[in-house]
DOLO-444582 format. One line per field, with one value per residue (C-alpha): x, z, y. Coordinates in steps of 0.5 Angstrom, whole numbers, plus 500, padded with zeros to 3 digits. Each point is the difference from the previous one (the first is absolute). Example, Ala and Ser with C-alpha at 12.3 -4.5 7.8 and 13.67 -1.06 7.14 Angstrom:
! DOLO-444582
c1	(525 / 502)
c3	(516 / 498)
c2	(491 / 507)
//
This chain:
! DOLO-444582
c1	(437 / 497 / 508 / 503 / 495 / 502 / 507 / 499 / 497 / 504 / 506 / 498 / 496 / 508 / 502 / 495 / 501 / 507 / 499 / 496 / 504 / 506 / 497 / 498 / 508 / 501 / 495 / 501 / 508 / 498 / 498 / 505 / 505 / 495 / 499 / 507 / 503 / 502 / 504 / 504 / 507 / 500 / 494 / 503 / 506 / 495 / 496 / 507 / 498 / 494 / 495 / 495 / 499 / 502 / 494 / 496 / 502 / 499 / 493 / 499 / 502 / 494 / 495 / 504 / 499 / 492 / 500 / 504 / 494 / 495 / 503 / 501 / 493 / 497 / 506 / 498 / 492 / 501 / 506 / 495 / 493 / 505 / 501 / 493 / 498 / 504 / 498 / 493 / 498 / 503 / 497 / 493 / 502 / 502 / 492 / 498 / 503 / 496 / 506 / 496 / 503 / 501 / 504 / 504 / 501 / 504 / 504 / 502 / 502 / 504 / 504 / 500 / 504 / 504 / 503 / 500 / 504 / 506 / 499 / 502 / 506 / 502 / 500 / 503 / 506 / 501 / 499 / 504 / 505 / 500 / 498 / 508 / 502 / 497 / 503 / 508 / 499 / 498 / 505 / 506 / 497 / 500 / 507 / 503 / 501 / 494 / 498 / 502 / 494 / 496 / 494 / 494 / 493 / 494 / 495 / 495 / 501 / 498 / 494 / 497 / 501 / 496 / 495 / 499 / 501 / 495 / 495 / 499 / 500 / 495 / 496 / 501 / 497 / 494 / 498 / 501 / 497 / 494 / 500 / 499 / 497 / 493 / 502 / 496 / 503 / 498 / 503 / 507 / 499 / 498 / 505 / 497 / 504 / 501 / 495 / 502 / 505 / 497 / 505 / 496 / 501 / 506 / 499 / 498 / 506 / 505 / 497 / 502 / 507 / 500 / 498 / 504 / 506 / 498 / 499 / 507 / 503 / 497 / 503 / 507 / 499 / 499 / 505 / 505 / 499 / 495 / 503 / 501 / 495 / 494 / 503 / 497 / 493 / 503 / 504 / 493 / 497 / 507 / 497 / 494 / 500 / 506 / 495 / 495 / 504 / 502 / 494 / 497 / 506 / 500 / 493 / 498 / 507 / 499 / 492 / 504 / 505 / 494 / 502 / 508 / 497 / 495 / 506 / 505 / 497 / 506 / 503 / 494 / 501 / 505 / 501 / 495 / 501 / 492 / 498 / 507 / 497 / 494 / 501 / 505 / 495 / 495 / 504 / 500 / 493 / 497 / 505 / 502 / 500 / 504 / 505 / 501 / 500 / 506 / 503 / 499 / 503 / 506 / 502 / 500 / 504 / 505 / 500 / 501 / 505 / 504 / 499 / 503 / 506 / 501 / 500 / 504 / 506 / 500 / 504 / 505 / 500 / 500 / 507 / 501 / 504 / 501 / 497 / 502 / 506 / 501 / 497 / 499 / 499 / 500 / 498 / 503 / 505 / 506 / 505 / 497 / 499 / 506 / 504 / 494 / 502 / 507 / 499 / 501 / 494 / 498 / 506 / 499 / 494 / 501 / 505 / 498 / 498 / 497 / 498 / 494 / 499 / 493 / 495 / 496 / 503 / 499 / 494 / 501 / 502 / 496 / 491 / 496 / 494 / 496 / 505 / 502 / 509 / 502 / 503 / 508 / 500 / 499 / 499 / 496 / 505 / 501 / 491 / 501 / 503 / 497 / 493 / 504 / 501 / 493 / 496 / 496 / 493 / 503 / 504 / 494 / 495 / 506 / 501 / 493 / 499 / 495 / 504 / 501 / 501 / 502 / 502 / 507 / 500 / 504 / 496 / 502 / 506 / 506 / 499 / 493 / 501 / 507 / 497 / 494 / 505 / 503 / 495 / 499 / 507 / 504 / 496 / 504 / 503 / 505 / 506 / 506 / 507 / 505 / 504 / 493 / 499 / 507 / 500 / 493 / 505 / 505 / 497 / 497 / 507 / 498 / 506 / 499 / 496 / 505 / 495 / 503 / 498 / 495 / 497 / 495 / 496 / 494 / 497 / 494 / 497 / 500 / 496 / 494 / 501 / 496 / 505 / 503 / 507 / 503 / 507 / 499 / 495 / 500 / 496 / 505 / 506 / 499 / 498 / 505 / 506 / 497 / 501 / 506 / 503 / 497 / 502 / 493 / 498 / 494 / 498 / 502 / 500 / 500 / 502 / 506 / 500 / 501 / 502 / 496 / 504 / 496 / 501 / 500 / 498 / 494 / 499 / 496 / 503 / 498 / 498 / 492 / 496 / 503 / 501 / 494 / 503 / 499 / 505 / 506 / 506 / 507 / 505 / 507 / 500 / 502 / 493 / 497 / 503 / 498 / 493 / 497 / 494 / 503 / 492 / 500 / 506 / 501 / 505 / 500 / 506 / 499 / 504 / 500 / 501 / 506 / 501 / 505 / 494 / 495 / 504 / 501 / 493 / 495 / 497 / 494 / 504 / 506 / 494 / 495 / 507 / 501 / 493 / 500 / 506 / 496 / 495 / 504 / 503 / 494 / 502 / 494 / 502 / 497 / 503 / 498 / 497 / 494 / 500 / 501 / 494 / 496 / 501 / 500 / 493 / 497 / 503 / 498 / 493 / 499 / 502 / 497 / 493 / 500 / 504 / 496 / 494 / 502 / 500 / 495 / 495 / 505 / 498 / 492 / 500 / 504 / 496 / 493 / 503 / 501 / 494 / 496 / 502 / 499 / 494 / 499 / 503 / 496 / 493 / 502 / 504 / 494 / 503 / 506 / 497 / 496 / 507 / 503 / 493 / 501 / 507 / 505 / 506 / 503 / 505 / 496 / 495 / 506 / 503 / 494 / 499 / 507 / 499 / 494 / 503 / 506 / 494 / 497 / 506 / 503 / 494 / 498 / 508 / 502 / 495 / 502 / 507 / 498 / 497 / 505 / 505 / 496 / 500 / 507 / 502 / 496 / 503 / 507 / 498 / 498 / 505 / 496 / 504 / 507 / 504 / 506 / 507 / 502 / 504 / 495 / 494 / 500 / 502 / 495 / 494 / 501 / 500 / 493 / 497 / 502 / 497 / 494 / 502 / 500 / 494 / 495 / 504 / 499 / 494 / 498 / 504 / 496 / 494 / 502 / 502 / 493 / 496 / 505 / 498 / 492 / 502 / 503 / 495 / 496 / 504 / 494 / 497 / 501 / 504 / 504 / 507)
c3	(662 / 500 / 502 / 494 / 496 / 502 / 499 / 493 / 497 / 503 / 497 / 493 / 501 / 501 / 494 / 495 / 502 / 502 / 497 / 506 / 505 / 498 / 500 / 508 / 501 / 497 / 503 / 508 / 498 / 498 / 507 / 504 / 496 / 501 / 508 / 502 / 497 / 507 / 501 / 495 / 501 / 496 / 504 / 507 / 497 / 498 / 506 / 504 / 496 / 497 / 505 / 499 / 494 / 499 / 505 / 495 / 495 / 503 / 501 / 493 / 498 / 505 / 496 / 492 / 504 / 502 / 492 / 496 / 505 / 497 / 493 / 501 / 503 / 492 / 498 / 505 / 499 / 491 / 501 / 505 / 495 / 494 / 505 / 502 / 493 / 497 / 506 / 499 / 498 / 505 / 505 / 496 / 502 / 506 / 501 / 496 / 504 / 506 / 504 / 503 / 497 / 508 / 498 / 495 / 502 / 506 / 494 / 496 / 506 / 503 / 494 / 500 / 506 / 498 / 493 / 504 / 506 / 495 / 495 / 507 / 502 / 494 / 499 / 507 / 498 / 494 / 504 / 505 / 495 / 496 / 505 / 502 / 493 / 499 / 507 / 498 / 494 / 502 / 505 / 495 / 496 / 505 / 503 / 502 / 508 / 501 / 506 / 501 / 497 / 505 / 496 / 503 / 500 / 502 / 503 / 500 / 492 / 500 / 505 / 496 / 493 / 502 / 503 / 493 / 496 / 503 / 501 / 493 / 498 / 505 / 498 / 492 / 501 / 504 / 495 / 495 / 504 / 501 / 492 / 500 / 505 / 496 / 493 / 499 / 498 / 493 / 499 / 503 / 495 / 495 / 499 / 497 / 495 / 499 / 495 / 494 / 498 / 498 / 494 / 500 / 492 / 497 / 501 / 506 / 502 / 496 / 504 / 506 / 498 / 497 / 507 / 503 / 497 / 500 / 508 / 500 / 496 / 504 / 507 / 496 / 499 / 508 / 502 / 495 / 500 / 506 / 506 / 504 / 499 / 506 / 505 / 499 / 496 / 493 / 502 / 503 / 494 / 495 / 504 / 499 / 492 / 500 / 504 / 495 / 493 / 502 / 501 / 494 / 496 / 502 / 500 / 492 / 499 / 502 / 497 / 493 / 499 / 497 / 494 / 500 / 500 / 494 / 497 / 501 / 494 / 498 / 507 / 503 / 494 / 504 / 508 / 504 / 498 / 500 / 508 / 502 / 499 / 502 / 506 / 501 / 499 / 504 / 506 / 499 / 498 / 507 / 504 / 497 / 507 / 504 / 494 / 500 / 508 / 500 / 495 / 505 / 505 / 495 / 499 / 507 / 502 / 494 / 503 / 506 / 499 / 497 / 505 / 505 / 495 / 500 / 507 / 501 / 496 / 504 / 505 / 496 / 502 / 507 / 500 / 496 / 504 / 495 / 505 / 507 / 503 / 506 / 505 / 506 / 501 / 509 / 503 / 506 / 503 / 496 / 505 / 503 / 493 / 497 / 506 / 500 / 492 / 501 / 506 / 499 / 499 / 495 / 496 / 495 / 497 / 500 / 494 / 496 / 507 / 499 / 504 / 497 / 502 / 499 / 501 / 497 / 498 / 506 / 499 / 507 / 496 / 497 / 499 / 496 / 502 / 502 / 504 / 495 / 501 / 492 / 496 / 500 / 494 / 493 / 494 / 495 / 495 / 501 / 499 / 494 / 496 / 502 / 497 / 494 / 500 / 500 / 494 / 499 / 501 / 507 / 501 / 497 / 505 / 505 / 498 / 500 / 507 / 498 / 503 / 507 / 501 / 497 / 502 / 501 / 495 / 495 / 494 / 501 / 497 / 503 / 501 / 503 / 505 / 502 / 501 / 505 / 503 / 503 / 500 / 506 / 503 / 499 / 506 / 503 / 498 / 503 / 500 / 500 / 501 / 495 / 504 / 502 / 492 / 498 / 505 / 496 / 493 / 503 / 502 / 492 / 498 / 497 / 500 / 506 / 499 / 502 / 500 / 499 / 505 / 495 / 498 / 502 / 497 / 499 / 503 / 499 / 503 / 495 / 506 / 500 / 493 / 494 / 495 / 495 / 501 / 505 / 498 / 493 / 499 / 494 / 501 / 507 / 498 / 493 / 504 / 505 / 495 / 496 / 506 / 502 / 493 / 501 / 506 / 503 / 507 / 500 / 508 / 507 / 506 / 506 / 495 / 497 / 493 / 498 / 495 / 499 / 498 / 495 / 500 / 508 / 501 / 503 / 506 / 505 / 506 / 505 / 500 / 500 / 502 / 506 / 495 / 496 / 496 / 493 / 499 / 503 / 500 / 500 / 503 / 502 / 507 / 502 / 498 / 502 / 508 / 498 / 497 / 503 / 506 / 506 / 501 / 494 / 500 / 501 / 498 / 498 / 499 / 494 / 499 / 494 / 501 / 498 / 493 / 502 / 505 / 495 / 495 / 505 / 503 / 496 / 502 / 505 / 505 / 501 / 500 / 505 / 505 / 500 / 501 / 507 / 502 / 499 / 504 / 506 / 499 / 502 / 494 / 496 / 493 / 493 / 495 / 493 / 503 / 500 / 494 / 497 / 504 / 498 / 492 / 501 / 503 / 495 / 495 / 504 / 502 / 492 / 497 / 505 / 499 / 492 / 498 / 505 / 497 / 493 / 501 / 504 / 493 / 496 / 503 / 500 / 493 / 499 / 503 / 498 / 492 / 502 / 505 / 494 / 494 / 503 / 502 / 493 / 497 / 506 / 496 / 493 / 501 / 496 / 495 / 499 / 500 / 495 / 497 / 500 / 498 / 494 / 499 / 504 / 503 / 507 / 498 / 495 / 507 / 505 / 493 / 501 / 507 / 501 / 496 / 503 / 507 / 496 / 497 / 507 / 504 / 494 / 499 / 507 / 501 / 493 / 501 / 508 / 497 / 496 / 506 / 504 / 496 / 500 / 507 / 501 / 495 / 504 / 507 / 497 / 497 / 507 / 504 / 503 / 497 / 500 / 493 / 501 / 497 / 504 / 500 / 505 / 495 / 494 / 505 / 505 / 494 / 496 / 507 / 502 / 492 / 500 / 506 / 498 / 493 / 503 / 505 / 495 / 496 / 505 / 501 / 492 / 500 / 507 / 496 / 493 / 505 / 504 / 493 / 496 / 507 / 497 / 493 / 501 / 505 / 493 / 498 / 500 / 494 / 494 / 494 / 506 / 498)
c2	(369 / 508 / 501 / 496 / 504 / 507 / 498 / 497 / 505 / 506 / 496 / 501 / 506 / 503 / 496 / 501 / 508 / 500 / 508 / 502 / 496 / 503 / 506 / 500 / 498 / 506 / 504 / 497 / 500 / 509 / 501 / 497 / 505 / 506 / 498 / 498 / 507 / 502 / 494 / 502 / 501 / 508 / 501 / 499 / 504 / 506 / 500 / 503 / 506 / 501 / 496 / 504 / 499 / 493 / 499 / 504 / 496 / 493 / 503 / 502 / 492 / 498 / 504 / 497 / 493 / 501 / 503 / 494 / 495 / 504 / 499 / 492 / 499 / 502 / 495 / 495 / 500 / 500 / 494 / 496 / 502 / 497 / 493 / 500 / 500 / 495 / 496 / 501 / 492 / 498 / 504 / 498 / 492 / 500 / 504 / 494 / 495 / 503 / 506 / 505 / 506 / 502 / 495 / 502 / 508 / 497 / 496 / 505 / 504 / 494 / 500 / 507 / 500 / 494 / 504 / 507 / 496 / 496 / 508 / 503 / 496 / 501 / 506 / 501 / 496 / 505 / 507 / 498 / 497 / 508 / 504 / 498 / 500 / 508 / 502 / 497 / 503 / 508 / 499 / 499 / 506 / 505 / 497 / 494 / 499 / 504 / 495 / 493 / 497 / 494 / 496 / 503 / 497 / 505 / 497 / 506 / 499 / 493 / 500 / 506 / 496 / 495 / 503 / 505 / 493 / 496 / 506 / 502 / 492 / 499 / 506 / 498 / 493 / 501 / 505 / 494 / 495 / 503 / 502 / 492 / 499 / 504 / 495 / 495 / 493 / 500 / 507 / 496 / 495 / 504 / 505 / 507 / 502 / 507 / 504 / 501 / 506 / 506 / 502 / 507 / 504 / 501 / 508 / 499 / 497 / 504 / 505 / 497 / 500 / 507 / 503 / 495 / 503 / 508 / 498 / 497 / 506 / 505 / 497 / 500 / 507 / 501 / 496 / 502 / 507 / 502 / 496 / 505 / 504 / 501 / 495 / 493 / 503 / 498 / 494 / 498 / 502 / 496 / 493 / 501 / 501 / 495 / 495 / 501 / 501 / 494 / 496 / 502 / 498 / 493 / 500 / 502 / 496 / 494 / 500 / 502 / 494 / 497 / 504 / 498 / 493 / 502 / 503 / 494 / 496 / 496 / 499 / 498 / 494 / 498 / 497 / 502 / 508 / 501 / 497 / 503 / 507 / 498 / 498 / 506 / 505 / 497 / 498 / 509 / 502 / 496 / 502 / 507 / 503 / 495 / 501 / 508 / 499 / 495 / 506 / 505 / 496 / 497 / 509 / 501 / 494 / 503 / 507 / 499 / 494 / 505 / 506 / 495 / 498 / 508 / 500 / 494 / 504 / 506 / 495 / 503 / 506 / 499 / 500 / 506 / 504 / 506 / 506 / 496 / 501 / 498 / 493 / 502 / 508 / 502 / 506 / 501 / 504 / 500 / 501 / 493 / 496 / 501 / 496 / 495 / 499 / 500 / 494 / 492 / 497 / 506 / 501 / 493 / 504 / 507 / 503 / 506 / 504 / 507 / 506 / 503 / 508 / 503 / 505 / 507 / 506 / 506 / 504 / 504 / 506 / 506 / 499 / 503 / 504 / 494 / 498 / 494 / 498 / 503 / 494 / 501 / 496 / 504 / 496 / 504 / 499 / 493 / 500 / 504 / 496 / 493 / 504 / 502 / 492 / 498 / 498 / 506 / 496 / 500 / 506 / 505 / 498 / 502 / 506 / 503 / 496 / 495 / 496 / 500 / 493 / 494 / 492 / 498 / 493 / 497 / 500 / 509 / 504 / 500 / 507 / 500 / 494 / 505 / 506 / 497 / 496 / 507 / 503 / 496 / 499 / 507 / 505 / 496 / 496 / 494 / 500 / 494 / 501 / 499 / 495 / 496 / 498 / 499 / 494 / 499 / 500 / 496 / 495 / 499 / 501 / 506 / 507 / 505 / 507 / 504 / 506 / 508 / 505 / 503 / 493 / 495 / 494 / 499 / 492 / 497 / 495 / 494 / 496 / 505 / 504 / 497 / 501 / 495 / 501 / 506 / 499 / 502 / 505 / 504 / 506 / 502 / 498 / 505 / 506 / 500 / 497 / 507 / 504 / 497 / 502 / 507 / 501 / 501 / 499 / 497 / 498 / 505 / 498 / 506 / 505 / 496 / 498 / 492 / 496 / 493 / 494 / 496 / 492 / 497 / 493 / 500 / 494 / 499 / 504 / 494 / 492 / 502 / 505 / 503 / 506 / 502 / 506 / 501 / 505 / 504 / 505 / 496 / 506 / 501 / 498 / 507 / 502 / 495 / 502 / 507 / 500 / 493 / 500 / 497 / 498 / 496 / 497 / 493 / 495 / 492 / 494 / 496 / 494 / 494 / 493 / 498 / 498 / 494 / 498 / 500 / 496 / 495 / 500 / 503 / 507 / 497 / 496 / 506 / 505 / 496 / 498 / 508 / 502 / 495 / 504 / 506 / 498 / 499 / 506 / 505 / 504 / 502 / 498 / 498 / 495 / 498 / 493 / 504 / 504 / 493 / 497 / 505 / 500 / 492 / 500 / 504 / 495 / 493 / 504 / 501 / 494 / 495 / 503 / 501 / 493 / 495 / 504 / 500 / 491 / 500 / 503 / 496 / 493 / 502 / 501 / 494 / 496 / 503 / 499 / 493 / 498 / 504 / 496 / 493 / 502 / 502 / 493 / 496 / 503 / 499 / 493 / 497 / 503 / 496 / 494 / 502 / 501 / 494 / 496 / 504 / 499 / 504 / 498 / 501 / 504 / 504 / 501 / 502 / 504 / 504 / 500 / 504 / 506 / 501 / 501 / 504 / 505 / 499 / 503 / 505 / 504 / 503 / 500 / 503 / 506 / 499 / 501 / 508 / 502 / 499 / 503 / 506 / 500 / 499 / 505 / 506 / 497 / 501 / 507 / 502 / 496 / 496 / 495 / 501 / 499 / 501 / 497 / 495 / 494 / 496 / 502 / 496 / 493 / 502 / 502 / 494 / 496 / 502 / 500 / 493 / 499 / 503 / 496 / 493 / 501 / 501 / 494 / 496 / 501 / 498 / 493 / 498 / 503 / 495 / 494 / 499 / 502 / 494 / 497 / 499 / 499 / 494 / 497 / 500 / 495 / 494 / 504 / 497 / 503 / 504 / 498)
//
């Protein structure tokens, strides 16, 4: 009997608030996602790369889960208040009818467990189900052929979603059992309503608003314009006005629809215009807070779903290859690679071979007096003229010597970034063999150097350079084309006056970070014998995978054969694998985290929204039967019913929706989200905005189905059709 009981009652409790029960599938379905990440294909992939880090990463994960149970565990302890209250007769019956409220507590948690057990097969089934979807669909995005995908099932993830979700329902239950267990039978019989709102004053109120907006300005004016400044102080400072703006806003707003409805004489004639408003302004003044919170929660879920959106586009530019040349690049003994290039098993992945030659200038000539080596290198002429070049707010302060540093970065003039990155380089600077780099231009399709004797090339690093562009600098190339023109020689090396060839292509000399330069002299061979350090000089092959491969196979499966080759050879060697593992880690690391809790903010305020205006309609069903005695029709009542739920959801999210776009616009200026002009943005931001879209939809229909679910059992009342 007992046994029959507890299943009855959980079978509608799930029906009656299907809201919450879908919620739970969705919330066990969550953490199997976050839990399992490590068995997912790109994380095995990474993990050949950057195990340190995708360690770190699975650990950070663990923490966002134990935060996302926290979270769910106020969820969970607000939907089971709302069930225990719409229950309270019943529980004040079975009191009557003689159960000890020992009794009644083992009830509750008996169906508890039931509903948890049903929401967790569920919601594994769903994870599980996902969990392979997200895996398939990073691994097409970052290349298809990655790795042969097997389903996996973690049984870590799995055991540990259990153990979380049946604690913090465990825990929400027995704080709400002992609730009840302290409530006398008239008090369940008797439901308490709630004291009457206090409307406060009109000015009082407006008050509220004023402040409410001022405070909201000011965070705007931080987050716009003051996001960089102290490090997190003011952005502290931006949530906290933001929180509290927000509060007050909702606060003194909803105390004020009172006057809009006074205001509607001649619509509040019609329908039920009048109740409608009334109710929608006291379903926000009782619970203004829990209203502005959702709102709170409705703008980070926005923003961070956004930020992952942006994230997510940067898997593009995984396979932009405008600085890196070269696959693989192998330091060794060049006499002993180059046949290894050449034999069987690696002639199908090798084309465009190059040897690279490098080293410092010599400095083993004459000293000054505090035995310091005399740079060989004279580039006064050429410093002159970038000064020249500079705005004069910068070149003043050079000038007189203030300036005895400065930063090598983007936001600079190309001028000032030029002179401090030579400053570093041109003591003794390292130089490249003509040969070497016109292998580099040749494999790009671009013309030869074909360098005179008295003539060099300057190259930098676009790898280590923070310059937009290396290949078109402007500032450069007019000083040496007036130079050129002129006939003046800017730059010397031992003596020796050189010309600069303006405009090189600028590439990355290796496929990673074997060769961390930021610039160099690119010479004629002959000079290069004659001035090179043989202690500095080192040599490497480089090699592409052949682009007939590449169309045939993709770029990953040639790139991982030829790396298992490698590996058997005992040459060392890099490949752009670990390049491209690297990027993709940040990408996957910066999106999994921000979008899982963007949608885990994104359906507690959802769900609070809706758990909160049911509990309103349950207090206040008297009224529509009050309604229908005095004439109103069904459909007039759920007519009603539903424009309160679209002003109940429209409000947190229309001030949600502005807050957001404030805060999304200070992350684009600050490339915290990346804005950029490509193709995959708009399909790729209209899919997140129409899951945001749909969620919150979703949500309201449920709403309005379960309210229309109580309008129609008033159907016994008289006049209601």
């Amino acid at each position: 009997m007992f046994s029959r009981l507890v299943f009855r009652n959980a079978k509608r409790s799930r029906k009656e608030n299907a809201i919450y029960f879908a919620t739970l599938v969705t919330a066990v379905a969550s953490f199997y996602i976050i839990l399992s990440l490590g068995k997912q294909d790109v994380i095995i992939f990474l993990r050949e790369f950057e195990s340190d880090a995708i360690d770190k990463l699975l650990a950070e994960m663990r923490i966002v889960y134990l935060f996302a149970l926290f979270l769910l565990f106020f969820l969970v302890l607000f939907a089971n208040r709302y069930q225990l209250n719409r229950r309270s007769k019943e529980f004040g019956l079975y009191l009557m009818l003689g159960m000890r409220k020992e009794r009644l507590i083992v009830q509750l948690l008996a169906e508890g467990l039931m509903t948890s057990i049903l929401a967790l097969a569920g919601g594994l089934l769903v994870g599980g189900f996902l969990a392979e979807i997200i895996s398939l669909t990073v691994s097409k995005l970052v290349g298809q052929g990655i790795i042969g995908h097997q389903f996996s099932l973690s049984v870590e993830a799995i055991i540990f979603t259990i153990l979380g979700f049946l604690l913090i329902q465990f825990i929400a239950l027995v704080m709400l059992g002992g609730r009840l267990f302290q409530q006398e039978v008239h008090q369940l019989l008797y439901e308490q309503m709630d004291k009457k709102t206090d409307m406060g004053h009109v000015k009082g109120n407006a008050l509220h608003v004023g402040l409410g907006s001022v405070l909201l300005g000011v965070a705007y004016w931080i987050v716009l314009y003051r996001f960089a400044d102290f490090g997190g102080l003011l952005l502290f400072a931006a949530l906290l006005f933001g929180s509290l703006g927000t509060i007050l806003f909702i606060r003194g707003f909803g105390k004020l629809l009172g006057i809009w409805a006074s205001l509607s004489k001649r619509k509040s004639m019609k329908g039920l215009h009048t109740f409608t408003l009334r109710q929608f302004q006291e379903n926000v003044a009782n619970r203004s807070t829990a209203v502005a919170v959702t709102s709170i929660l409705l703008t980070l879920s926005i923003i961070l779903i956004a930020n992952g959106a942006s994230t997510i586009l940067s898997l593009d530019s995984l396979y932009n290859r405008d600085s890196s040349v070269y696959d693989f690049t192998i330091h060794g003994d060049s006499q002993k690679v180059e046949p290894f290039l050449a034999s069987e098993k690696m002639r199908p992945y090798v084309e465009d071979s190059n040897l690279l030659e490098m080293g410092k200038i010599n400095d083993q000539g004459e000293r000054a007096e505090d035995g310091m080596p005399l740079s060989l290198v004279d580039w006064s002429k050429l410093k002159e003229q970038l000064i020249l070049a500079l705005p004069s707010h910068y070149k003043e302060p050079l000038l007189s010597g203030e300036m005895q540093s400065y930063d090598i970065s983007s936001e600079n003039p190309e001028a000032l970034n030029l002179l401090g990155v030579l400053e570093m380089d041109t003591t003794t600077p390292y130089l490249i063999p003509e040969s070497s780099y016109n292998g580099l231009l040749t494999a790009i399709g671009e013309q030869p150097l074909n360098l005179d004797s008295d003539e060099i090339a300057l190259y930098f690093n676009p790898d280590f350079v923070p310059m937009e562009n290396l290949e078109r600098m402007p500032v450069l190339e007019s000083i040496l084309d007036k130079a050129a023109k002129e006939g003046q020689r800017l730059l010397s090396i031992d003596n020796q006056d050189l010309f600069i060839r303006p405009s090189i292509p600028m590439r990355g000399l290796v496929a990673d970070r074997s060769v961390e330069i930021f610039s160099a002299f690119i010479v004629t061979d002959r000079m290069f014998e004659q001035l090179v350090n043989k202690e500095t000089y080192v040599s490497y092959w480089n090699f592409r995978i052949p682009q007939k491969l590449q169309e045939q196979q993709g770029l990953m499966k040639p790139l991982m054969e030829a790396r298992d080759v490698l590996t058997t050879s005992g040459f060392p060697f890099e490949s752009y694998l670990q390049n491209f593992g690297r990027r993709l880690f940040y990408v996957v690391a910066g999106s999994y985290t921000v979008l899982y809790m963007g949608f885990l903010f994104l359906i507690i305020a959802c769900t609070v929204l809706a758990l909160q205006f049911l509990t309103q309609m349950k207090q206040t069903g008297g009224r529509y039967v009050t309604l229908s005695m005095l004439g109103a029709k069904r459909d007039q009542m759920k007519k009603s019913m539903h424009t309160q739920v679209l002003c109940a959801f429209m409000l947190p999210m229309s001030l949600a929706c502005v807050s957001a776009a404030v805060g999304i616009r200070a992350m684009i200026s600050f490339v915290v989200i990346r804005f950029e002009d490509d193709p995959l943005l708009y399909p790729i931001a209209f899919a997140f905005a129409c899951i945001v879209i749909a969620t919150v939809a979703i949500y309201g229909v449920a709403v309005a189905r379960s309210a229309d679910h109580e309008i129609d059992k008033l159907r016994w009342k008289p006049n209601i059709d």
